[in-house]
KOLNU-401630 format. One line per 8 residues: their letters; for each residue z, y, x negated of N, C-alpha, C. Coordinates in steps of 0.02 Angstrom, whole numbers, plus 50000, padded with zeros to 5 digits. Each point is the difference from the previous one (the first is absolute). Layout:
BEGIN
A> Z,Y,X,Z,Y,X,Z,Y,X ~ ... $
This chain:
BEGIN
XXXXXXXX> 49226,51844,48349,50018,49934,50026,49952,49981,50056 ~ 49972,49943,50002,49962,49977,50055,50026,49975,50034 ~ 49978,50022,50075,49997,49976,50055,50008,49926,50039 ~ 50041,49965,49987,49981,49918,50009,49983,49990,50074 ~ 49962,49952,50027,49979,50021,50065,50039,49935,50022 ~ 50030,50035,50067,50062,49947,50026,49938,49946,50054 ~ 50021,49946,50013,49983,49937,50037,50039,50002,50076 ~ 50063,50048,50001,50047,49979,50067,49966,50012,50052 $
XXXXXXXX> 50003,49989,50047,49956,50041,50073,50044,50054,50013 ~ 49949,50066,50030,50048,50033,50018,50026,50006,50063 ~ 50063,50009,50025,50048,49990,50037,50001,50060,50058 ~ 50003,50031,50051,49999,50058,50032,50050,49990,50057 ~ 50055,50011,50004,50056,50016,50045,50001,50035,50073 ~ 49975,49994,50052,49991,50026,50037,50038,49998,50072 ~ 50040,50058,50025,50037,49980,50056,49974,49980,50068 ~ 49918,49990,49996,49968,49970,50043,50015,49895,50003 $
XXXXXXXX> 50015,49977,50060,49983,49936,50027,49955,49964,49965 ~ 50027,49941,49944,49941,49951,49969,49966,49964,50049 ~ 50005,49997,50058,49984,49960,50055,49932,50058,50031 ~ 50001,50049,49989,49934,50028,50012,49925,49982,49945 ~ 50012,49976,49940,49949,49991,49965,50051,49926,49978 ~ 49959,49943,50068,50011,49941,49970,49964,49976,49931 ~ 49925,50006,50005,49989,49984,49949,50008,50012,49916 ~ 50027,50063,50010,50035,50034,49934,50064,49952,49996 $
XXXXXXXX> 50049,49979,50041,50071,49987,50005,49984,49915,49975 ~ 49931,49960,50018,50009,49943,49971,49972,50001,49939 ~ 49952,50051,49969,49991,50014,49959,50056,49984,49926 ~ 50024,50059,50046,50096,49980,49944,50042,49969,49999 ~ 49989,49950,50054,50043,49941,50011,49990,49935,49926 ~ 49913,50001,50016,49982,49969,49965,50004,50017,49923 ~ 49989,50066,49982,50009,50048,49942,50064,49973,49975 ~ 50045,50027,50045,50091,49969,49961,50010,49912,49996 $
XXXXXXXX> 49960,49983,50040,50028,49930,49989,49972,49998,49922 ~ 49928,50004,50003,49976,49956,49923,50064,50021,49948 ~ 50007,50099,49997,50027,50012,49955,50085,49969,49986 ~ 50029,49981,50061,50061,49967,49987,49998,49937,49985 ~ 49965,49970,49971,49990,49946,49990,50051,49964,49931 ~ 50001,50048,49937,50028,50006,49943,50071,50001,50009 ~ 50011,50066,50068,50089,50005,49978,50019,49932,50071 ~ 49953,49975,50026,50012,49939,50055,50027,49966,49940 $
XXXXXXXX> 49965,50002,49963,50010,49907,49941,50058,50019,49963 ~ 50030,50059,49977,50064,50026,49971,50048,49974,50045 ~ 49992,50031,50061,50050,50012,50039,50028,49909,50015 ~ 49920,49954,50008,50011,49948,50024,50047,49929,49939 ~ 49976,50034,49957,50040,49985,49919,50054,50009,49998 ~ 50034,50066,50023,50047,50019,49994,50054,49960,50046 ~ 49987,49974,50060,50051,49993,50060,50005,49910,49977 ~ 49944,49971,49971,49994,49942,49983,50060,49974,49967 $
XXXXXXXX> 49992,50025,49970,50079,50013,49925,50049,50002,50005 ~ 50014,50073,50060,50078,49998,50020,50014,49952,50054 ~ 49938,49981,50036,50003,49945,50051,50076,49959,49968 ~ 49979,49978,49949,50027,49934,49958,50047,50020,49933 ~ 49993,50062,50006,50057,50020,49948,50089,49996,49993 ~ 50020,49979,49961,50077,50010,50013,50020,49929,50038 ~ 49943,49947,50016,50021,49939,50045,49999,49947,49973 ~ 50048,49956,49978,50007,49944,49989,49958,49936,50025 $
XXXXXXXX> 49999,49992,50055,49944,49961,50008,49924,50009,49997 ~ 49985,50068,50008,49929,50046,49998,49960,49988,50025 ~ 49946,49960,49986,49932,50005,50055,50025,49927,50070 ~ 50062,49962,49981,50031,49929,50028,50000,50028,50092 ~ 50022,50079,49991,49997,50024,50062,49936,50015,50046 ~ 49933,49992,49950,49950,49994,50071,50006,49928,50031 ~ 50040,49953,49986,49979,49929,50004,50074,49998,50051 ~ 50052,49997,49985,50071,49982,50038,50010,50014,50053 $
XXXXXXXX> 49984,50069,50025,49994,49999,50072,49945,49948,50052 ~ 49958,49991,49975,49965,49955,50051,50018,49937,49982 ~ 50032,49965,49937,50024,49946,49974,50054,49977,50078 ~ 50054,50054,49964,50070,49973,50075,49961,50012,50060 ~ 49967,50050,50016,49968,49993,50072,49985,49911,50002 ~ 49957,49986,49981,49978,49942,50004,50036,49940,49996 ~ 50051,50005,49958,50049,49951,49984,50054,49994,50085 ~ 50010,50071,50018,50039,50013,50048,49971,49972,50077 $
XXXXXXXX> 49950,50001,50027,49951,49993,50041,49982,49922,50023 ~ 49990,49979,49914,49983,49920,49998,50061,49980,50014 ~ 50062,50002,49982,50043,49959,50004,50028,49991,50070 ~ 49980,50059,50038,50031,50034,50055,49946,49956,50055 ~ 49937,49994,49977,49956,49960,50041,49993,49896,49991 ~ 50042,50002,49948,50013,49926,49971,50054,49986,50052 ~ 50048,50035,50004,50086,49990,50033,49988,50004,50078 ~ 49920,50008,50018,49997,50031,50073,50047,50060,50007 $
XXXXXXXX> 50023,50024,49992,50027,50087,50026,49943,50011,50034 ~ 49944,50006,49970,49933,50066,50026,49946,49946,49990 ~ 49960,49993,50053,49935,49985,50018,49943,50036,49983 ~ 49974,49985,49952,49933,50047,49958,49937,49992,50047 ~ 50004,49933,49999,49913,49982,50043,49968,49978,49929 ~ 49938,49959,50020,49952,49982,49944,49960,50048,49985 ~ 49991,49978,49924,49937,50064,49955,49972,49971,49965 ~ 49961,50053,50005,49927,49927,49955,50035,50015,49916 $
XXXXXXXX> 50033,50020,49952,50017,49955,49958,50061,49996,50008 ~ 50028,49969,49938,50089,49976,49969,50031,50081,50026 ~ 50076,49991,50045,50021,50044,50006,50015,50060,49960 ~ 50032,49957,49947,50023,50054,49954,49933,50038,49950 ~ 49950,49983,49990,49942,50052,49985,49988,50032,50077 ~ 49988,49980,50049,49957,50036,50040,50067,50073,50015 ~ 50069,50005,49989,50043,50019,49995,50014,50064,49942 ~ 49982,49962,49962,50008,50044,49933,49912,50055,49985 $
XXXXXXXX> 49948,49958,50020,49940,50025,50020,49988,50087,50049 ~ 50047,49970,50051,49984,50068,50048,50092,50037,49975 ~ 50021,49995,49977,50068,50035,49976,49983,50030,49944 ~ 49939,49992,49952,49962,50058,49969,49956,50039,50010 ~ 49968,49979,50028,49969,50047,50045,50037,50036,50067 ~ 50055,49991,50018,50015,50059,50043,50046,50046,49948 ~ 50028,49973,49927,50031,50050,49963,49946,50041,49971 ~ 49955,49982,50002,49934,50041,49968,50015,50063,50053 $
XXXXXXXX> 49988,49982,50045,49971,50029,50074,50055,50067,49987 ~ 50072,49960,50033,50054,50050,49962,50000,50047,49946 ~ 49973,49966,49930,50013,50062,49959,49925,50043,50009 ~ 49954,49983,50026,49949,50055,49991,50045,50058,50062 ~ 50000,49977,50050,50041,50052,50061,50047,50029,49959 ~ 50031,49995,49983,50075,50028,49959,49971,50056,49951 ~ 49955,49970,49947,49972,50030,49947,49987,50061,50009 ~ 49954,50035,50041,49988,50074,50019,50062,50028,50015 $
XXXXXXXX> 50037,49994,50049,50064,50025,50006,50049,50032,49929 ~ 50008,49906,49960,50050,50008,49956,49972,50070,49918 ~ 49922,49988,49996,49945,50027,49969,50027,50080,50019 ~ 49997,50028,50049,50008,50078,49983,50057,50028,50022 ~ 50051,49943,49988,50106,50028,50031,49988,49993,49918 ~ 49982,49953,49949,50002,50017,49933,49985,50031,49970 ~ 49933,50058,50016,49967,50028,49967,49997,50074,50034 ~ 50051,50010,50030,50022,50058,50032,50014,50060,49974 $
XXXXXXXX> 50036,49997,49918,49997,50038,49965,49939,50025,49959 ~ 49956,49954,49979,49949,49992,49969,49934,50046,50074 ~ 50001,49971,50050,49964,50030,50045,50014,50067,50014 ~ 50058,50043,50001,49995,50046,49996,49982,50041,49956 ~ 50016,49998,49938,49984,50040,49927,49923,49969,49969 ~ 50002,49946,50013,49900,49999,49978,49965,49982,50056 ~ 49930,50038,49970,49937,49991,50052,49972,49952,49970 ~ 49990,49930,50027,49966,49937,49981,49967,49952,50054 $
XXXXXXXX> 49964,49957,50002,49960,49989,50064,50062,49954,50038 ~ 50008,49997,50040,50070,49969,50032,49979,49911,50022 ~ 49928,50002,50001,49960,49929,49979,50051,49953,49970 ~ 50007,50029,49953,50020,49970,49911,50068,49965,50045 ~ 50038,50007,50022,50074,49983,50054,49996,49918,50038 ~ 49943,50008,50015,49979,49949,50040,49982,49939,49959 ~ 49920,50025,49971,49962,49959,49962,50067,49960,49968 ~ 50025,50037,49966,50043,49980,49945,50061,49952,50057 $
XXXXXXXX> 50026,49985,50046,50027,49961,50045,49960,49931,50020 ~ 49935,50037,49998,49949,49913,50033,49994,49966,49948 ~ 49997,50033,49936,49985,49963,49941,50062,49972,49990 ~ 50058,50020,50002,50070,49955,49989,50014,49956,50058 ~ 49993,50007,50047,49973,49923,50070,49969,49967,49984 ~ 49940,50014,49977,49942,49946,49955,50029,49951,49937 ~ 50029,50057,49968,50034,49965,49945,50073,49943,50025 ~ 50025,50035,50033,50061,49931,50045,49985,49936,50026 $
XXXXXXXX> 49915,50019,50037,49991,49945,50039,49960,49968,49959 ~ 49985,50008,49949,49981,49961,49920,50028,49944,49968 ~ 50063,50034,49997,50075,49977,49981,49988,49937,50035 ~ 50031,50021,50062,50020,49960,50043,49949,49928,50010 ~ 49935,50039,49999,49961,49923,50018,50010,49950,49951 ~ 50026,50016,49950,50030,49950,49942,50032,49951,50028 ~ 50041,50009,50048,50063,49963,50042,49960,49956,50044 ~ 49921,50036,50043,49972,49951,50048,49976,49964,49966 $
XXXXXXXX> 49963,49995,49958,49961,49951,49944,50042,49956,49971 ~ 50048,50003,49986,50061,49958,49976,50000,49959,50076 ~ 50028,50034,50039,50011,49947,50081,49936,49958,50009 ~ 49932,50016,50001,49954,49979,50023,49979,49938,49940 ~ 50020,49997,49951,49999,49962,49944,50045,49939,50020 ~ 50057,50032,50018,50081,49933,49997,49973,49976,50086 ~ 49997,50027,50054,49979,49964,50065,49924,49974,50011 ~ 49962,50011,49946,49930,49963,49985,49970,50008,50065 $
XXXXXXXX> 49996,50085,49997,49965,50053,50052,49932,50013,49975 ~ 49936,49960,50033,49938,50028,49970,49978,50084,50044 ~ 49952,50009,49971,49989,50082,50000,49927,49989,50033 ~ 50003,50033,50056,49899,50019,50032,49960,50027,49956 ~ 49954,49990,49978,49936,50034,49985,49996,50114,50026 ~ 50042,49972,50060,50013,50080,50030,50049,50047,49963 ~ 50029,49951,49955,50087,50026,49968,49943,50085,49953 ~ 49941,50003,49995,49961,50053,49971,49990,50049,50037 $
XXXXXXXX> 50017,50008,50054,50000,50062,50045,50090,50009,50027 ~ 50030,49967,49977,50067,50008,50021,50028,50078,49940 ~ 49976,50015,49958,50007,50077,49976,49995,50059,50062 ~ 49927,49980,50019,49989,50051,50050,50058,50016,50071 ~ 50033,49938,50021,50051,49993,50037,50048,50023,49971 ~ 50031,50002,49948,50070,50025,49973,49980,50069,50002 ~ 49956,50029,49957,49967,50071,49986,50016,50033,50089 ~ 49972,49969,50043,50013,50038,50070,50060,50007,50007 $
XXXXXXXX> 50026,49946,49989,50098,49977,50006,50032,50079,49964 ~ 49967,50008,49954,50033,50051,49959,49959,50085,50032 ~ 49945,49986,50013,49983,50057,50036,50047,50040,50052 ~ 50021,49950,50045,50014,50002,50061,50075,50017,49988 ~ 50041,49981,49962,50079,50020,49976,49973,50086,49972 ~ 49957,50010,49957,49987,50053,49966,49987,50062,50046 ~ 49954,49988,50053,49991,50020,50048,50057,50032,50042 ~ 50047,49967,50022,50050,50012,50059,50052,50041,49919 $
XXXXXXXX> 50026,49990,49939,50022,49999,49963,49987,50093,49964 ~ 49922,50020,50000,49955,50063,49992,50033,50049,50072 ~ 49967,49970,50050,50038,50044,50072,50081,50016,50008 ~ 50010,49954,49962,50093,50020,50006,50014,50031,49935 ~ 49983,50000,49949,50027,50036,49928,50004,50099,50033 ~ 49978,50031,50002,50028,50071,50042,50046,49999,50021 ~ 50002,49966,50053,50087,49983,50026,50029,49977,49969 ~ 50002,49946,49968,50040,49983,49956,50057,50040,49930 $
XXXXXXXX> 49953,50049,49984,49993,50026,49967,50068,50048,50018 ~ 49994,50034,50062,50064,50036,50069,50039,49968,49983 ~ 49981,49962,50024,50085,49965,50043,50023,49895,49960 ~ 50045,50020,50005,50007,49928,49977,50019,49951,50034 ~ 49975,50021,50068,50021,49947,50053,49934,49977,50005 ~ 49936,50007,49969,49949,49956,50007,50015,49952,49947 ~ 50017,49990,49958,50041,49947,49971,50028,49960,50007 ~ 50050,50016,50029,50047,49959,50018,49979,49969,50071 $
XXXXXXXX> 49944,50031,50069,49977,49972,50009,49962,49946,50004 ~ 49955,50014,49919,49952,49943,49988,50036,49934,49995 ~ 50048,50015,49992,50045,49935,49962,50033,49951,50073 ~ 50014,50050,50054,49998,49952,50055,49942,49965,50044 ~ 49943,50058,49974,49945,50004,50059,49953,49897,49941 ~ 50004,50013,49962,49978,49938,49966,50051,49941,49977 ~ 50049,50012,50035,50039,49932,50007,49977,49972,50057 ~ 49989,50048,50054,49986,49994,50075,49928,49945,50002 $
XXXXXXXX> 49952,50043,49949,49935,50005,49999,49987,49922,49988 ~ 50066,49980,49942,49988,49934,49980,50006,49960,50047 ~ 50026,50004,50047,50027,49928,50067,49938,50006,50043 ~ 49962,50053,49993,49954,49992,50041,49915,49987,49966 ~ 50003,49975,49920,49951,49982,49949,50005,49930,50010 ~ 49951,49957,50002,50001,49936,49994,50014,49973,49932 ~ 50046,50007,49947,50015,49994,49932,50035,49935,50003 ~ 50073,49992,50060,50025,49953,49966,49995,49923,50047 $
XXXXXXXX> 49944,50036,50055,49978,49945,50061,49919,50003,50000 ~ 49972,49955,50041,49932,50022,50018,50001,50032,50048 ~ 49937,50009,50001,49979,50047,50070,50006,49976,50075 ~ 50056,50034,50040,49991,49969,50052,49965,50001,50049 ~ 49972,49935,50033,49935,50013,50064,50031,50029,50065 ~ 50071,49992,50023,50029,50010,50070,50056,50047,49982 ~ 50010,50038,50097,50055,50026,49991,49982,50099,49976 ~ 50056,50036,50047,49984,50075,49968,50002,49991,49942 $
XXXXXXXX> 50051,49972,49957,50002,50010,49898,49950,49997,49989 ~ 49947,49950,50027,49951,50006,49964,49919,50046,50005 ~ 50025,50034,50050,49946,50067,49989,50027,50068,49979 ~ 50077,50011,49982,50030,50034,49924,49959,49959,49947 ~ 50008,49944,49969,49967,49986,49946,49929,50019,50012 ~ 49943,49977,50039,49945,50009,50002,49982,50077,50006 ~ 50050,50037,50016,49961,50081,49988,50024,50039,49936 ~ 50061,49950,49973,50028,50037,49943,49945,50002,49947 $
XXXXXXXX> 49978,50043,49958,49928,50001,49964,50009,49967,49941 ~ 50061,49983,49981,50021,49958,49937,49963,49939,50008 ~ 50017,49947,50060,49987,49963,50017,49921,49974,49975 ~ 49948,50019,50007,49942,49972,49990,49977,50020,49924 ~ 50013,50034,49964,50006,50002,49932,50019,49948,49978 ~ 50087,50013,49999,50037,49927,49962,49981,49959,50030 ~ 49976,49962,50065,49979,49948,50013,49932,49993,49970 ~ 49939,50048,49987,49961,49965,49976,50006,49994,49911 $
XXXXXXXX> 50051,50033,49995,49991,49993,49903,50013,49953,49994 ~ 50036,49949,50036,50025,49936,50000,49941,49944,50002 ~ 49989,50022,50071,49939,49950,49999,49929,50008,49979 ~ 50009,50042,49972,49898,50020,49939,50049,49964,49945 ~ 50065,49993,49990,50018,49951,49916,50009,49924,50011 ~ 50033,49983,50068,49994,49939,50014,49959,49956,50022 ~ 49999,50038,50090,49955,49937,50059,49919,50021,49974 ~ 49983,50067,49980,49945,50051,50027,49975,49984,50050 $
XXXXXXXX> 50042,49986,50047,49998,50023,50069,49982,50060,50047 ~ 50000,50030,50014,50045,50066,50009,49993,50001,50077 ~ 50061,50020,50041,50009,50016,50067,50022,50040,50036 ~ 49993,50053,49956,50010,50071,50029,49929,50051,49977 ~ 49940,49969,49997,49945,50058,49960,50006,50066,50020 ~ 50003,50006,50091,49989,50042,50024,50048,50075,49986 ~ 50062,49949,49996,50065,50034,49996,49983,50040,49929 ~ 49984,49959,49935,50023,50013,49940,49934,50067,50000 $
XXXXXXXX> 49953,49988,50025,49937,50056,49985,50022,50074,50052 ~ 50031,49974,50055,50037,50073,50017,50058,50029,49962 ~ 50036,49978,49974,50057,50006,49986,49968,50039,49914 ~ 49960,49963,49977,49980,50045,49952,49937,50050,50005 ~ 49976,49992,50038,49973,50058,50010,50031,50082,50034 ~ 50057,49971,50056,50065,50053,50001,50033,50023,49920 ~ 50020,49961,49956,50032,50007,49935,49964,50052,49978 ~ 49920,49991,49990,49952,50044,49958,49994,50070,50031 $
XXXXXXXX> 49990,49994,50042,49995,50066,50067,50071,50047,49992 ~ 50071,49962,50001,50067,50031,49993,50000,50013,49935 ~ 50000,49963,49935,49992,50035,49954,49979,50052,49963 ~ 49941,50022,50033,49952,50059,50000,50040,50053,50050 ~ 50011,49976,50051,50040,50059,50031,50072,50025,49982 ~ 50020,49938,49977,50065,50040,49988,50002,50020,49887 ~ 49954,49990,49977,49985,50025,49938,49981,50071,50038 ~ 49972,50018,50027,49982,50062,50013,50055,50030,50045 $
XXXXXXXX> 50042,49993,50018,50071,50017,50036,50029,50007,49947 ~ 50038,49970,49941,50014,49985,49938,49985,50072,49963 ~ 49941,50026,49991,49968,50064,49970,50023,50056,50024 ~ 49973,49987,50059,50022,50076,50050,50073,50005,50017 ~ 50045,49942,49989,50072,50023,49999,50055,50016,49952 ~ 49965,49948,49941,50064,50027,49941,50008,50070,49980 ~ 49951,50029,50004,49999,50049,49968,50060,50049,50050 ~ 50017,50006,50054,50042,50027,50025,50056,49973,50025 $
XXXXXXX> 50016,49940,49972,50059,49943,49991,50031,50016,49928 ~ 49951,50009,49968,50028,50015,49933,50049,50068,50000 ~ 49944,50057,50022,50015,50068,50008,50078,49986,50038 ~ 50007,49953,50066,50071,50023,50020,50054,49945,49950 ~ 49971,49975,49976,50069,49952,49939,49991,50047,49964 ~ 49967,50050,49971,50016,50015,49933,50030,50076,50005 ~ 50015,50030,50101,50021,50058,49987,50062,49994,50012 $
């Protein structure tokens, strides 16, 4: 019988610190990502499906929640209750506009977390690149906020909302939007993973998060509130995805180029926090 000559890389286990041979450790960073790429698109297939399985209304639910938001808000700002302030467009898009993009924001943060409390069984009994967890989460955010832009294009159609020339770099703004949830989302999955009070945390800490996002007001110039909004990092993202599709304006550059250049920098660090911890997160769930 011949010999077939294997393609895998080989693997070497060592109870030495990956943090002593960085360049070996991004080596394999990069190594596992390409290779999870396949069970990313399974995995991302898979959650797609049950997303919407078993539901009567089915995909109606990326659209309804920001629907009544909007419905709720406008009426509430028609009746005077609540004082919005002016925005450069029709309330109810500029409304429904940043209320998908902060649910984006939301499910990429959530995603890592919810990604390995599911796959907990699976993480202990197979060795697979733990990549595949993630990838497979940004690609189902991508796919939501897909969905969803169905709903802005419909608004921007019925309030005869024209679009900037800039609306072509407004990808690159959401993409950070989603970095930056993924990011804080990667650093907390370990813990998460423990205890289930990072959970149930998240769930207050981004209700909170929301009153202090400029989503369902503009940005305010006066006043302490408004240097919470101006340092919250949400803030100059969703504000510029808005305006690279509308004004192409933009009036936060400075903000949005720090804020993603922090994103890129934390991502890398905490992907590499991510490596060097499951493996003994796993070890104490699975003894």
């Amino acid at each position: 019988m011949k010999n077939i000559p294997s393609h895998l890389p080989e693997v070497i286990y060592t109870p030495a610190s990956q943090l002593r041979y960085p360049s070996l450790l991004v080596k394999q960073m990069w190594r596992d990502l390409l290779a999870s790429r396949e069970l990313a698109w399974r995995l991302m297939v898979r959650d797609v499906k049950a997303q919407y399985r078993q539901s009567f209304f089915g995909i109606a639910w990326a659209f309804l929640p920001s629907i009544f938001m909007a419905l709720g808000f406008t009426l509430a700002q028609d009746a005077q209750v609540i004082h919005i302030g002016k925005t450069d467009i029709p309330y109810p898009v500029y409304l429904v506009f940043n209320t998908v993009l902060w649910q984006t924001f939301v499910e990429a943060l959530n995603a890592p977390i919810q990604a390995v409390i599911a796959a907990k069984g699976m993480l202990a009994r197979v060795n697979f690149p733990r990549e595949a967890l993630i990838l497979a989460k940004i690609g189902e955010t991508l796919f939501n906020f897909t969905i969803k832009t169905l709903l802005i294009i419909l608004l921007f159609i019925i309030f005869k909302v024209s679009l900037a020339w800039t609306v072509i770099f407004t990808p690159l703004a959401i993409i950070n939007l989603i970095f930056l949830g993924t990011f804080i989302g990667i650093f907390l999955a370990p813990l998460g993973i423990l205890y289930q009070d990072i959970s149930r945390a998240m769930t207050l800490l981004t209700g909170f998060w929301l009153l202090l996002t400029p989503v369902i007001y503009p940005v305010p110039q006066r006043g302490i509130f408004s240097l919470f909004v101006k340092f919250n990092p949400v803030t100059p993202l969703l504000v510029t995805a808005r305006e690279l599709t509308t004004t192409g304006i933009i009036s936060q550059p400075e903000n949005f180029a720090f804020v993603t250049l922090l994103t890129l920098c934390g991502l890398f660090i905490t992907w590499v926090i991510f490596r060097l911890a499951m493996p003994y997160v796993i070890e104490r769930v699975s003894s």
